[in-house]
Each structure stands twice: as structure tokens, then as C-alpha cells.
BASEGU-688599 format. One record per residue (C-alpha): x, y, z. Coordinates in steps of 0.05 Angstrom, whole numbers, plus 5000, padded with zeros to 4 digits. Each point is the difference from the previous one (the first is absolute). Example, Ala and Ser with C-alpha at 12.3 -4.5 7.8 and 13.67 -1.06 7.14 Angstrom:
2
+------+------+------+
!    X !    Y !    Z !
+------+------+------+
! 5246 ! 4910 ! 5156 !
! 5027 ! 5069 ! 4987 !
+------+------+------+
END
This chain:
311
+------+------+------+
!    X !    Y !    Z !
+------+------+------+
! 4976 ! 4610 ! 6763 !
! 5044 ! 5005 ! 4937 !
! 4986 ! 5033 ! 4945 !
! 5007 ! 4960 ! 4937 !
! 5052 ! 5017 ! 4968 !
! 4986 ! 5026 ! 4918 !
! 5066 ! 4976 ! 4954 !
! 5006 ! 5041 ! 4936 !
! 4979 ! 4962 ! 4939 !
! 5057 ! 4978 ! 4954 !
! 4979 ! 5042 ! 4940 !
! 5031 ! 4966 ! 4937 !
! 5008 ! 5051 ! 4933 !
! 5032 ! 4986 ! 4929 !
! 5068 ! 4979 ! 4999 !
! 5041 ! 5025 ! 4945 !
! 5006 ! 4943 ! 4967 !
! 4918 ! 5001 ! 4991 !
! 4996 ! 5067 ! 4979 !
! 5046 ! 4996 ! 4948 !
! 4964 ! 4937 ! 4970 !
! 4940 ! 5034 ! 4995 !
! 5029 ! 5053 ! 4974 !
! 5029 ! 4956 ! 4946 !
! 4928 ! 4970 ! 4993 !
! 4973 ! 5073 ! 4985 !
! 5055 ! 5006 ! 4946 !
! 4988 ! 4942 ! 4966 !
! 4930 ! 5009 ! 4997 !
! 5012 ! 5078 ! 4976 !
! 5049 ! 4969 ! 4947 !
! 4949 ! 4950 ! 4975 !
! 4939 ! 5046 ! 5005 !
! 5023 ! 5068 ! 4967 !
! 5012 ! 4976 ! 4939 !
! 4928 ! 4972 ! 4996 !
! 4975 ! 5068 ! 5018 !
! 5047 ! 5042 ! 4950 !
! 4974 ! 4941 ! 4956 !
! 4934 ! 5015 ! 5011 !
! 4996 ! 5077 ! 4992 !
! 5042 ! 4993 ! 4930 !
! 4937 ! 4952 ! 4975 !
! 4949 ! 5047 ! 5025 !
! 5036 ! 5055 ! 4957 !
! 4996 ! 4956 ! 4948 !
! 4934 ! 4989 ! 5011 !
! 4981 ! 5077 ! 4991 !
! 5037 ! 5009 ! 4949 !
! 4957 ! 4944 ! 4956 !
! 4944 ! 5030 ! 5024 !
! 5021 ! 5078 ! 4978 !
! 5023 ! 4970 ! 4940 !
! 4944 ! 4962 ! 4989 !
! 4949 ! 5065 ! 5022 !
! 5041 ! 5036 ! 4939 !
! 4986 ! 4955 ! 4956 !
! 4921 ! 4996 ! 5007 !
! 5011 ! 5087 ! 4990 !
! 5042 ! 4986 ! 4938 !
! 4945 ! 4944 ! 4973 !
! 4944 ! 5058 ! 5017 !
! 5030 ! 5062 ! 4966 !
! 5001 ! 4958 ! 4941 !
! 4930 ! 4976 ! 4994 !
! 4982 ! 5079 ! 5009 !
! 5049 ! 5021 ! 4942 !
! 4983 ! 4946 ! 4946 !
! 5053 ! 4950 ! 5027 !
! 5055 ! 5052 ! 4988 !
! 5059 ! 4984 ! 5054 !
! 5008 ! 5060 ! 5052 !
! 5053 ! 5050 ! 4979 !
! 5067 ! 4998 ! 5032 !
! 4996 ! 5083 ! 5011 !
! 4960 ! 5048 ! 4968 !
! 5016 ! 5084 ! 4991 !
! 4962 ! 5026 ! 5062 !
! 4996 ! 5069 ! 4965 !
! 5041 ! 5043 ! 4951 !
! 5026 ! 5044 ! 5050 !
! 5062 ! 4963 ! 5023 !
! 5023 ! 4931 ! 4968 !
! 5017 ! 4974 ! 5069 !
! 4926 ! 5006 ! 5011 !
! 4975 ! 4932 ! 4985 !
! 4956 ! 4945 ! 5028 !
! 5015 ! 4929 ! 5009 !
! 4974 ! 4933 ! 5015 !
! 5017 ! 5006 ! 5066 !
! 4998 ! 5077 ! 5014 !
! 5015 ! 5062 ! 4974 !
! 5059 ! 5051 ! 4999 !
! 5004 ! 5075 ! 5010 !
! 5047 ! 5054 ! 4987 !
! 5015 ! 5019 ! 5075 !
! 5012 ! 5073 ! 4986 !
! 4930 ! 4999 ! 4985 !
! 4935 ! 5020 ! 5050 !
! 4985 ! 4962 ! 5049 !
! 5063 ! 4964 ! 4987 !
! 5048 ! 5054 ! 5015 !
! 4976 ! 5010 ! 5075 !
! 5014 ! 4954 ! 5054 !
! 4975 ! 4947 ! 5028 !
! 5035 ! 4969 ! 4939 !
! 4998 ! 4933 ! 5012 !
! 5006 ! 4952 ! 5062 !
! 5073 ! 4972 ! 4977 !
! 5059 ! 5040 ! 4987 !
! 5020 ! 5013 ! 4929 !
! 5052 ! 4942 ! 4979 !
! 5037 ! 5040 ! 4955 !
! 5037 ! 5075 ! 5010 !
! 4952 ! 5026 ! 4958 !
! 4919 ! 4982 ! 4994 !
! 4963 ! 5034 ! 4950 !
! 4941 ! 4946 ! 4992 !
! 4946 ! 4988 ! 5053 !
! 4966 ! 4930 ! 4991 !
! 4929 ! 4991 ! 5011 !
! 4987 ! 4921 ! 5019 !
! 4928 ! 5022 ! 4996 !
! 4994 ! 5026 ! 4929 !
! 5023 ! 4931 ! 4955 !
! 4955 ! 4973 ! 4934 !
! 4982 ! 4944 ! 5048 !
! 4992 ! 5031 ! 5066 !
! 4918 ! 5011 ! 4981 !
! 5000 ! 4914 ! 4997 !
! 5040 ! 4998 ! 5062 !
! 4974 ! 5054 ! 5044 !
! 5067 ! 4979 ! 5047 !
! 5067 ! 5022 ! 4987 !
! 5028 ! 4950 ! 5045 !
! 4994 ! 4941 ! 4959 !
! 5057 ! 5036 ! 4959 !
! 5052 ! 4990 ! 5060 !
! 5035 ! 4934 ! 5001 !
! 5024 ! 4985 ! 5075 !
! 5059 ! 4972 ! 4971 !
! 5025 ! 5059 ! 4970 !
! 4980 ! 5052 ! 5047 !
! 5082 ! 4998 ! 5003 !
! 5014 ! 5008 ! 4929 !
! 5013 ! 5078 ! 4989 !
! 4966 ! 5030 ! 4940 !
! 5028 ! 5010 ! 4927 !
! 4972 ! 5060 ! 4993 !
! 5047 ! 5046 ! 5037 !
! 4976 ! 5068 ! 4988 !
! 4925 ! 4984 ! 5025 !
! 4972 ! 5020 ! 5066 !
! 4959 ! 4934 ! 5026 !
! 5039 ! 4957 ! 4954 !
! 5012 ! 4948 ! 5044 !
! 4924 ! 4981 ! 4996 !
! 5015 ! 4981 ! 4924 !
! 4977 ! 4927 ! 4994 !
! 5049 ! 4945 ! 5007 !
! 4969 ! 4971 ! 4938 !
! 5026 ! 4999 ! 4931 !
! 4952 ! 5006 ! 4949 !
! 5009 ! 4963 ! 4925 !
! 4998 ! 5067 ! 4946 !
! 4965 ! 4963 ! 4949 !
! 4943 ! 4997 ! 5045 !
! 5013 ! 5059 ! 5033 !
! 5016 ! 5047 ! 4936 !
! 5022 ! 5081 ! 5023 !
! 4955 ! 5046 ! 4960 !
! 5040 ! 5059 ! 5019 !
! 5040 ! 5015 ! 4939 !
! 4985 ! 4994 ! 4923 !
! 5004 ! 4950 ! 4963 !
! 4946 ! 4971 ! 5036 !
! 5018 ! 4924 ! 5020 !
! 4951 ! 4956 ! 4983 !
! 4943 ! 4982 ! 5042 !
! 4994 ! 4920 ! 5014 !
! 4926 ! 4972 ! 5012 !
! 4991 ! 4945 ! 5048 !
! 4976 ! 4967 ! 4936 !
! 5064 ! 4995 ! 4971 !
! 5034 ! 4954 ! 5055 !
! 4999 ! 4930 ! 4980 !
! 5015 ! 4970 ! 5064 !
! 4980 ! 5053 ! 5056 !
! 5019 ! 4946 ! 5057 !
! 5069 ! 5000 ! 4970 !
! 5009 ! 5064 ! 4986 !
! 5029 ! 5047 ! 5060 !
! 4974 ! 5066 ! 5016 !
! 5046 ! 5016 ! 5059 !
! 5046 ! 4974 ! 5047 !
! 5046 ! 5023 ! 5066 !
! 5066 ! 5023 ! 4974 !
! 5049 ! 5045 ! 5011 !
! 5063 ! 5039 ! 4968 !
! 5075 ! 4989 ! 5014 !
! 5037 ! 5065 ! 4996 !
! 5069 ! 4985 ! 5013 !
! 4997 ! 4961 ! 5061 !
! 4928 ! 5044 ! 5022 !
! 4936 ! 4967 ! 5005 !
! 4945 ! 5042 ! 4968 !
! 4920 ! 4992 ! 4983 !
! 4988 ! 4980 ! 4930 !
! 4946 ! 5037 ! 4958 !
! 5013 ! 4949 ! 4931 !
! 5003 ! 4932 ! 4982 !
! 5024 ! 4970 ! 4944 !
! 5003 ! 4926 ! 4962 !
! 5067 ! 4964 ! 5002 !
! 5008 ! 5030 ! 4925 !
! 4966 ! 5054 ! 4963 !
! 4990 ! 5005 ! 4926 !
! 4983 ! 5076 ! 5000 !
! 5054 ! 5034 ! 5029 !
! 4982 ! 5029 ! 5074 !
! 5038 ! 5058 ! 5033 !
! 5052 ! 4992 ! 4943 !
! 5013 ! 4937 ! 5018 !
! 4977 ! 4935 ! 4963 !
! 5019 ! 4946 ! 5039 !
! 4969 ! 5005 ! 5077 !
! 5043 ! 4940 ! 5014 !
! 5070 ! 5037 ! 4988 !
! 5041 ! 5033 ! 5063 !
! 4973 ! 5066 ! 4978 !
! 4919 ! 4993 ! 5038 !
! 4997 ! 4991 ! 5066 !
! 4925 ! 4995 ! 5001 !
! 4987 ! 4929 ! 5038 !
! 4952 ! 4965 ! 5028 !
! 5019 ! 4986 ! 5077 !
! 4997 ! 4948 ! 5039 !
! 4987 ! 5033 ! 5074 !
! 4946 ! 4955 ! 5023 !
! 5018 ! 4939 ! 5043 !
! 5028 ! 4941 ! 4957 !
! 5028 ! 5061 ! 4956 !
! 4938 ! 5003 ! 4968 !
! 4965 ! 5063 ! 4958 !
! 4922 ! 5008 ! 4992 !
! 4973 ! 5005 ! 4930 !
! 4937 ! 5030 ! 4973 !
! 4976 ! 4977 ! 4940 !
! 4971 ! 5025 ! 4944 !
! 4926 ! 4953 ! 5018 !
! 4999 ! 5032 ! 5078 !
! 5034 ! 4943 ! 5030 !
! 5059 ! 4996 ! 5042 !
! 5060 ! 4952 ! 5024 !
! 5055 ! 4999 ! 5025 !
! 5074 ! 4981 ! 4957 !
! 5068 ! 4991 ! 5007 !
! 5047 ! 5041 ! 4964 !
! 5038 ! 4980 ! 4937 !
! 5066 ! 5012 ! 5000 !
! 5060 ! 4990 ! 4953 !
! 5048 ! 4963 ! 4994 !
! 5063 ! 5012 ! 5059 !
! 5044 ! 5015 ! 4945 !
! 4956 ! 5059 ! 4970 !
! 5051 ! 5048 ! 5031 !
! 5007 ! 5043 ! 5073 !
! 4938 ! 5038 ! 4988 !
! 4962 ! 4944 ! 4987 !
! 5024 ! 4975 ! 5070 !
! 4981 ! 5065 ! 5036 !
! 4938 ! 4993 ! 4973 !
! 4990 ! 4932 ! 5016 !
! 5034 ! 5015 ! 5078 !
! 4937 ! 5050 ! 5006 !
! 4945 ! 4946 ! 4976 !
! 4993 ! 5041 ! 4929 !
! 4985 ! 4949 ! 4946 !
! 4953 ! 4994 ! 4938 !
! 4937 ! 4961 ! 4991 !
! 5004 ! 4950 ! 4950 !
! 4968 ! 4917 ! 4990 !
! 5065 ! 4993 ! 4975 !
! 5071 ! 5004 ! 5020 !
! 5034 ! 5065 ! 4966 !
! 5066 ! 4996 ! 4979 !
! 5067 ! 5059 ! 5012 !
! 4977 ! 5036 ! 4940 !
! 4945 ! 4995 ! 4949 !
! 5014 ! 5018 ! 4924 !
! 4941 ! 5016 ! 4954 !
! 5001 ! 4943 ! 4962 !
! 4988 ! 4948 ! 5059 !
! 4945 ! 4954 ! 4985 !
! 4980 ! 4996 ! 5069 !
! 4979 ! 5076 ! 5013 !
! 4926 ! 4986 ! 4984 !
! 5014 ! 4940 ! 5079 !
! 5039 ! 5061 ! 5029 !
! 4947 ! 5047 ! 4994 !
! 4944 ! 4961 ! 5005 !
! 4975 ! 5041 ! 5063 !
! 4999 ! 5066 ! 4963 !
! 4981 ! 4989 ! 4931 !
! 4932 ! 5015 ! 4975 !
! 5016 ! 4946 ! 4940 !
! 5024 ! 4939 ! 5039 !
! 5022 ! 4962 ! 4929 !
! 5049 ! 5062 ! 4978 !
! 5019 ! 5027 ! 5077 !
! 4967 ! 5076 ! 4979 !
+------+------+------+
END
């Protein structure tokens, strides 16, 4: 009898011309869906950052109803024994040489200078009672950004928010600025309270702690126009779309485009501008703006507590 006989099944795998179709398939599907994703985590940044923003400014709204509608201070003396001793809105700052300061752990991020002689408390800020979470001061977007304050330990957990110093006056020194009630804001919605912004320091990205209207009457930091090359205090554009989030002065918060001048306002102007650092304004702002321009009271609209005269 004969045995049937068993042939080996033709087994038939990928040519190479198949696998490197699919493989072109995968690519093209990476290169379309990537972007969606990186797309999608920058909005849901965003999104957390209205909300801190938005969590800061129910605090702000609540310290003043306990205080007679007086704005929070920008920093206050913590004691007399050291003047680097002082509390803030958003924490508090201690000579480092000083108990428990001087012993380690000292913080959980290395000192960003050569030499610290600040701790910083994130814990111990004039609104951390109405917040009772110290994360709602750390923007996602500028987890990056290093800190201005160079010679604090922890000073990389300094907000990414700029605050405006009229409503935010620093009772640290005499003479005393003076205090502005909620009150005296004619148009709260309008007004802004604080918004993401940063420094340029030469060609170094930085945290900004200030700022300030497109022009100032009262001279600020020695300096009396805030639109000249000489402040680099900016509102920046690192959202999505090159968009900022702004509190404002009623608890409210959205999200705007920068202003920025004019391309012949000069090189730094252009760095600025290159880094998303503009101004806000309803208005466009011109290269310069003199004292006497009739349309200060439009360029400062957002800051000023008189919306007829732009103070």
C-alpha cells in the first residue's frame, strides 16, 4: 500500500515591496496624528492654566471682602529681623542663613544661582489661606521658564504670572503706596489683574513678577514710559495660537493675543516679538509713545482705574 505522500505547504510572507508600504502607511499616519496629540496636550495646558488663574482670582476677590475691599498686598515685611524676610501673594521668603533654613534638606531643586541666600515658602503667600493649594500657582507652560529671582532657593516655583502693581501695591518700604479698593475700579471686567508674562534678559527667557500699561504717568522703576526699549516686562504669548491668559480685575478670565509694535520699532522690539512678548492693548500701539498723545487714555484702557483719563 502507499503511503500518501504529504507536500509542504507553499507558505507565502511579506514581500518587500509590502512591508515598505505599510511602513509608509504607519508614517503617514504618525505624521498626520502627532501633531493632533502635541495639539491636544498644549490645549489641555491651557486649559489649567484658566483654571489656576481663574482659582486665583476667586482668592484675590475673597481676601478683599475680608479686608474692606482693600486689594491684597504685593509683599508685606514678614518681620523686622531681616528685610529679605517678607511675605507675598504667592509665598514667602527667608533669609537662608537662618534656622531651619540653614540645614539641609534645603529645597527639592538646586539653587539657580552661585549663591542662594533666600528659601521660598510656596506655602506661606497672603492668598495661600483662600487657596489651600500651591499648585494652582504653577503654569504648565512655564514649568521651563527659569526664575528671576536668582539668589532664592525654590525659586523656580515663583508663579509664571505677572501681577498689575496698582492692584497689587508692595507695602514693604515707606512711603506707603496707596491702597486701591475694589470700589474704585470703574470697569472691573476691563481692568486686568494679572496675566502670563515673562522677562527678556538679553536673549534669556525669565519669569516675570510685574506688569505694566503700555504707558505710565507716574514714573515706575525710574522709568516713565513702559513702552520704551528700556522694560522688558511683557505679556507672552506661550499658549497655542500665541495666546496669553488674563485675569481680570471682576474674577474672570480669557484668553488674548499679544500686541505688538510696529516691525520698525527697532531689534529689541523684534527679539521680543521672536519670543511671543507683546503688550495688551484694544488698540494698536505705535514705535514710541510721547506724553502728550491723545490716545493714551485707548492704550491703557486695560490698566487704568479712570478709563476717560488712562490713570
Amino acid at each position: 500500500m502507499k503511503m500518501p505522500i504529504h507536500r509542504a505547504s507553499a507558505r507565502k510572507g511579506f514581500t518587500l515591496i509590502e512591508l515598505l508600504v505599510v511602513i509608509a502607511i504607519i508614517a503617514i499616519l504618525a505624521a498626520i496624528l502627532f501633531p493632533v496629540f502635541a495639539q491636544a496636550r498644549a490645549k489641555a495646558r491651557q486649559t489649567v492654566d484658566l483654571n489656576n488663574l481663574k482659582q486665583i482670582g476667586l482668592a484675590y476677590l475673597m481676601y478683599a471682602q475680608d479686608y474692606d475691599e482693600c486689594v491684597v498686598p504685593y509683599a508685606v515685611r514678614a518681620n523686622t529681623v531681616s528685610t529679605l524676610n517678607n511675605r507675598y501673594w504667592f509665598g514667602s521668603s527667608w533669609a537662608a542663613n537662618t534656622a531651619p533654613y540653614n540645614a539641609p534638606p534645603y529645597s527639592t531643586a538646586p539653587c539657580p544661582g552661585t549663591s542662594c541666600n533666600l528659601y521660598f515658602d510656596v506655602n506661606d503667600g497672603l492668598l495661600t489661606p483662600y487657596m489651600k493649594n500651591a499648585q494652582l500657582l504653577d503654569d504648565p507652560n512655564a514649568t521651563h521658564i527659569p526664575p528671576t529671582f536668582t539668589n532664592w532657593r525654590n525659586g523656580q516655583q515663583v508663579p509664571g504670572y505677572a501681577v498689575f502693581p496698582l492692584l497689587f501695591p508692595d507695602l514693604r518700604n515707606a512711603p506707603l503706596p496707596t491702597i486701591t479698593v475694589l470700589a474704585a475700579l470703574e470697569e472691573p471686567s476691563s481692568t486686568v489683574l494679572m496675566a502670563n508674562a515673562a522677562n527678556l534678559i538679553g536673549t534669556r527667557l525669565t519669569k516675570a513678577i510685574f506688569l505694566y500699561p503700555p504707558f505710565s504717568f507716574t514714573p515706575i522703576n525710574g522709568s516713565q514710559d513702559m513702552g520704551t526699549v528700556g522694560f522688558s516686562n511683557r505679556v507672552h504669548g506661550r499658549h497655542s495660537g500665541e495666546v496669553a491668559n488674563v485675569l481680570w480685575a471682576d474674577g474672570h478670565v480669557k484668553s488674548l493675543r499679544p500686541m505688538y509694535r510696529a516691525a520698525t520699532a527697532g531689534a529689541v522690539f523684534e527679539a521680543r516679538r521672536a519670543r511671543q512678548l507683546g503688550e495688551l492693548s484694544p488698540v494698536p500701539l505705535p514705535n514710541a509713545i510721547v506724553p502728550d498723545d491723545p490716545n493714551i487714555p485707548r492704550y491703557n484702557y486695560f490698566f487704568a482705574l479712570n478709563k476717560t483719563t488712562g490713570r
